[in-house]
C-alpha positions in Angstrom: -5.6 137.0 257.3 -5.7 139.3 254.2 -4.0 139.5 251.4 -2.0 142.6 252.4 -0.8 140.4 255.6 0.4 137.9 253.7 2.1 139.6 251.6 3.5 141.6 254.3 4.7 138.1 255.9 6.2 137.0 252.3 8.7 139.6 252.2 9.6 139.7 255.9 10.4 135.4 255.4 12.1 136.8 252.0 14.4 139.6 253.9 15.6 137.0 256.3 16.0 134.6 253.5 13.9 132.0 255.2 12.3 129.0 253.4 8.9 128.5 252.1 6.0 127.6 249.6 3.4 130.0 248.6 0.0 128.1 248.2 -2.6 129.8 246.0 -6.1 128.7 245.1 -5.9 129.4 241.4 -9.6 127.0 240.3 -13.2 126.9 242.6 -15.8 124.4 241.6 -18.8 124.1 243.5 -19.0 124.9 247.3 -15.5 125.2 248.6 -14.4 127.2 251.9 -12.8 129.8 249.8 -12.4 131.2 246.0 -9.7 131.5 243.4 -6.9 134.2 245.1 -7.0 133.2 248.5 -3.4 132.2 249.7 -1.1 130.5 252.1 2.3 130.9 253.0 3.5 126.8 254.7 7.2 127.1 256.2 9.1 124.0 256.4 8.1 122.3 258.9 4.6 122.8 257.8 3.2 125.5 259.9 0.7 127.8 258.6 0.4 131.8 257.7 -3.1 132.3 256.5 -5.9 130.2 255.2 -7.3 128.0 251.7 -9.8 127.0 254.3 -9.0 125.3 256.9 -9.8 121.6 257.5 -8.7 118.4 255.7 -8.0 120.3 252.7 -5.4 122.7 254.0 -3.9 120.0 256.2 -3.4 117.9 253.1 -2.4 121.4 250.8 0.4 121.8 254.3 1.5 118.4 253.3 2.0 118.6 249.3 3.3 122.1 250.0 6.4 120.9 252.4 7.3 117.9 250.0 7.1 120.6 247.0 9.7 122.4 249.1 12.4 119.6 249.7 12.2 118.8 245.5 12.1 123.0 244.9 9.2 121.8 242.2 6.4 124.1 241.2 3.1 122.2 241.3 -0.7 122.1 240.6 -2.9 119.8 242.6 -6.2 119.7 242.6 -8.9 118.0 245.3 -11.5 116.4 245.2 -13.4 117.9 248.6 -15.8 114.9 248.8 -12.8 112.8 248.8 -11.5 115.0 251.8 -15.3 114.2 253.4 -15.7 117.4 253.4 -19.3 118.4 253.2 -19.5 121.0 250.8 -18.4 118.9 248.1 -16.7 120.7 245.2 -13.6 120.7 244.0 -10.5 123.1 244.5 -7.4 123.3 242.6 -4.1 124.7 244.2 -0.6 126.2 242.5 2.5 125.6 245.0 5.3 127.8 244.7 8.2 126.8 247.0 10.9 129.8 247.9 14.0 128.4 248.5 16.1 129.8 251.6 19.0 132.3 250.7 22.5 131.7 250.9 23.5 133.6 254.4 26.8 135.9 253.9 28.1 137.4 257.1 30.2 140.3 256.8 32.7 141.3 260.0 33.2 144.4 259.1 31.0 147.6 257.9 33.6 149.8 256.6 34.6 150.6 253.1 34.4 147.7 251.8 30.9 146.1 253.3 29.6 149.3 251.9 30.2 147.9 248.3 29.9 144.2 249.3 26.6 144.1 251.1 24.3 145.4 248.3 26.2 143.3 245.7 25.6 140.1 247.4 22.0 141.0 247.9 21.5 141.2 244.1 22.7 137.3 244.2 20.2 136.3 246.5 22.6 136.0 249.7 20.9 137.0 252.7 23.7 139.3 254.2 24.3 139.7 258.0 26.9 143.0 258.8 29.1 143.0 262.2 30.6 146.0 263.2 31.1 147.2 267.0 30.3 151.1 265.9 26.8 151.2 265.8 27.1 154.0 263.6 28.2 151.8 260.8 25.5 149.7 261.3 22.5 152.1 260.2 20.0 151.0 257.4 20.9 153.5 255.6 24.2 152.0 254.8 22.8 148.1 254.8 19.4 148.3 253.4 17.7 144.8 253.8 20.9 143.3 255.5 20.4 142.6 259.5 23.4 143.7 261.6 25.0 143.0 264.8 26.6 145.2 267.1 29.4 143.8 269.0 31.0 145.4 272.0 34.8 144.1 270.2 36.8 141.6 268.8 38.3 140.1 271.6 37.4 136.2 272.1 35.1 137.3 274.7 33.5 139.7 273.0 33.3 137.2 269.8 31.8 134.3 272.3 29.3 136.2 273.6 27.6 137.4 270.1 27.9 133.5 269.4 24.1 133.3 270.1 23.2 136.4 267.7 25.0 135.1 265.0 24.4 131.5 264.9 26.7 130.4 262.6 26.7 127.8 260.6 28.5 125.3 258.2 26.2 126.7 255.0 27.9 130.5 256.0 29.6 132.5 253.5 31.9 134.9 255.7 34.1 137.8 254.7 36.4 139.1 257.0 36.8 143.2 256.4 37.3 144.3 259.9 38.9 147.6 260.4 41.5 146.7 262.6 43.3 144.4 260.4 46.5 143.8 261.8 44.5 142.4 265.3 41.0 141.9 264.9 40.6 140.0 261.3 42.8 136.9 263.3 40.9 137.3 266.3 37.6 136.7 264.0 39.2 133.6 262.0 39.8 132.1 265.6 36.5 132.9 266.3 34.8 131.2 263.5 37.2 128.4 263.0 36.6 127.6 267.0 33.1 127.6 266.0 32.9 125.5 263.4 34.6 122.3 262.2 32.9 123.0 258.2 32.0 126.0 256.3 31.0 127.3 253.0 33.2 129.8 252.6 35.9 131.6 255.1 37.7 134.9 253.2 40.0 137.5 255.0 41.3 140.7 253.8 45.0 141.5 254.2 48.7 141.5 252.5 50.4 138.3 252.0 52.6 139.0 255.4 49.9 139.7 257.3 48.2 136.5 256.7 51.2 134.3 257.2 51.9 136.2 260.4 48.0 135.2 261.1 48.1 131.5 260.0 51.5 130.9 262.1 49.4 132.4 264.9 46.8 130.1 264.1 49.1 127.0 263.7 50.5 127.6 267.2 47.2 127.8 268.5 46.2 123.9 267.2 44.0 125.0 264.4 45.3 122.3 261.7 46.8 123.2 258.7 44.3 121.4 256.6 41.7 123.7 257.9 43.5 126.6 257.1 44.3 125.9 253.6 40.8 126.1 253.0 40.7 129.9 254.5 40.9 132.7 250.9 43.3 134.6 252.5 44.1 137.3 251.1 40.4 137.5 250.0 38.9 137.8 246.0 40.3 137.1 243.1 43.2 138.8 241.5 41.1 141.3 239.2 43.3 143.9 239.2 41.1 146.5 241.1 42.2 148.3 244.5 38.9 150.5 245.2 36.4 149.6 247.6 33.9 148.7 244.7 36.7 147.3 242.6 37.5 144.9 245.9 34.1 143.7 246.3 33.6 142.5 243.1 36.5 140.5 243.3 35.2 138.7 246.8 31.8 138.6 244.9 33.2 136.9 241.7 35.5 134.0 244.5 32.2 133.6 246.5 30.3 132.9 243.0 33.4 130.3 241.7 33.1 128.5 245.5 29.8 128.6 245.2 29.4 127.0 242.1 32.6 124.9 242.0 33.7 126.8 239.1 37.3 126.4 237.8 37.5 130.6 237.3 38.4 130.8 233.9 37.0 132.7 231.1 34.2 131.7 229.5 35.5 132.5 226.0 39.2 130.1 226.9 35.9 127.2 227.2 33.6 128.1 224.2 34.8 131.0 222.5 35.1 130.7 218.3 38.5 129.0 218.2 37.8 126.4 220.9 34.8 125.1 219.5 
């Protein structure tokens, strides 16, 4: 495979915010099967994209490359090729460089709102799905590197049968925004609480009446109230903003302080001059 290729298949694994370690020959001593430059790309469960050679020596480069990947540790290893009774008998030295999977953020919704949201959480490393049932909304051209899913609605059906597009899963970030708000936002919140028994992060647009009416809903339906507690609703943080832009920064900065277990208070209340 050359170079181009792989660096073709590194930013495809990066768009979908998939894990994996980037194994470069950076010394060549000797005879070795290939030279300084020559690359691999070793997902996690230690399959292969490209070459360092093939052999013992790749098979044991796989190896150092997954366990680099579970400590998220750059590393240089260097082999001994007659060690590896391999015939050619120099030496080779390897650089690992594990890339860490993104954070997935799914966004129900691709109205107003996504619009801002989407790019904004791609420039903090989420790797941001968009669902919208107008697949005019759905267009790169309005999600650059985000992959969307059309829907044919919002009604449990319709929800259950995208189940095996979406995948969802207890590590998701997801933002409610749909356009019908007054029906469909509640019908997703079913959907995803249904789904899953954890989560990273549940938010959902609306005013404070709407969202009681919703949780009540939710209540009668069995969901327990513990679970619901844990739903931002209404989404973001209380920034002040009402724009589109304005709104999205505020779901932003409440994804970040989940994220990070932060307590949401200025910095300068924690170190500024006076409370040294």
């Amino acid at each position: 495979m050359e170079l181009n290729e792989i660096y073709n298949e590194i930013s495809r694994l990066k768009s979908e915010g998939a894990a994996f370690t980037l194994v470069t020959v950076i010394e060549s001593e000797g005879s070795t099967p290939r030279k300084i430059g020559s690359k691999m790309v070793v997902r996690p469960d230690g399959s292969i994209i490209g070459t360092i050679g093939g052999g013992p020596l790749e098979h044991e480069a796989a190896k150092k490359a997954v366990e680099a990947l579970k400590k998220n540790e750059c590393q240089r290893i260097r082999f001994d090729l007659a060690e590896l009774l391999l015939s050619c008998g120099g030496s080779v030295e390897i650089f690992l460089e594990p890339h860490m999977s993104s954070a997935r953020a799914i966004i129900f919704g691709g109205g107003h709102i996504a619009h801002k949201l989407a790019p904004l959480l791609r420039t903090l490393d989420f790797f941001v799905t968009v669902v919208d049932d107008r697949p005019e909304y759905l267009g790169q051209d309005r999600f650059p590197n985000c992959k969307t899913v059309e829907i044919s609605g919002y009604e449990p059906a319709d929800l259950s049968g995208s189940a095996d597009l979406l995948k969802l899963s207890p590590a998701d970030y997801m933002i409610i925004v749909t356009r019908g708000h007054e029906y469909s936002d509640g019908k997703v919140l079913n959907f995803i609480l249904e789904s899953l028994e954890e989560f990273a992060y549940i938010g959902m647009i609306g005013s404070r009446s709407k969202v009681a009416a919703c949780m009540k809903e939710l209540l009668e339906k069995g969901h327990p109230e513990s679970k619901l507690k844990r739903v931002f609703a209404p989404i973001g943080l209380d920034l002040g903003g009402e724009t589109p832009a304005e709104i999205a920064v505020s779901i932003a900065a409440e994804i970040l302080n989940v994220k990070y277990a932060s307590d949401g208070k200025h910095v300068s209340n924690k170190k500024g001059f006076f409370n040294n």
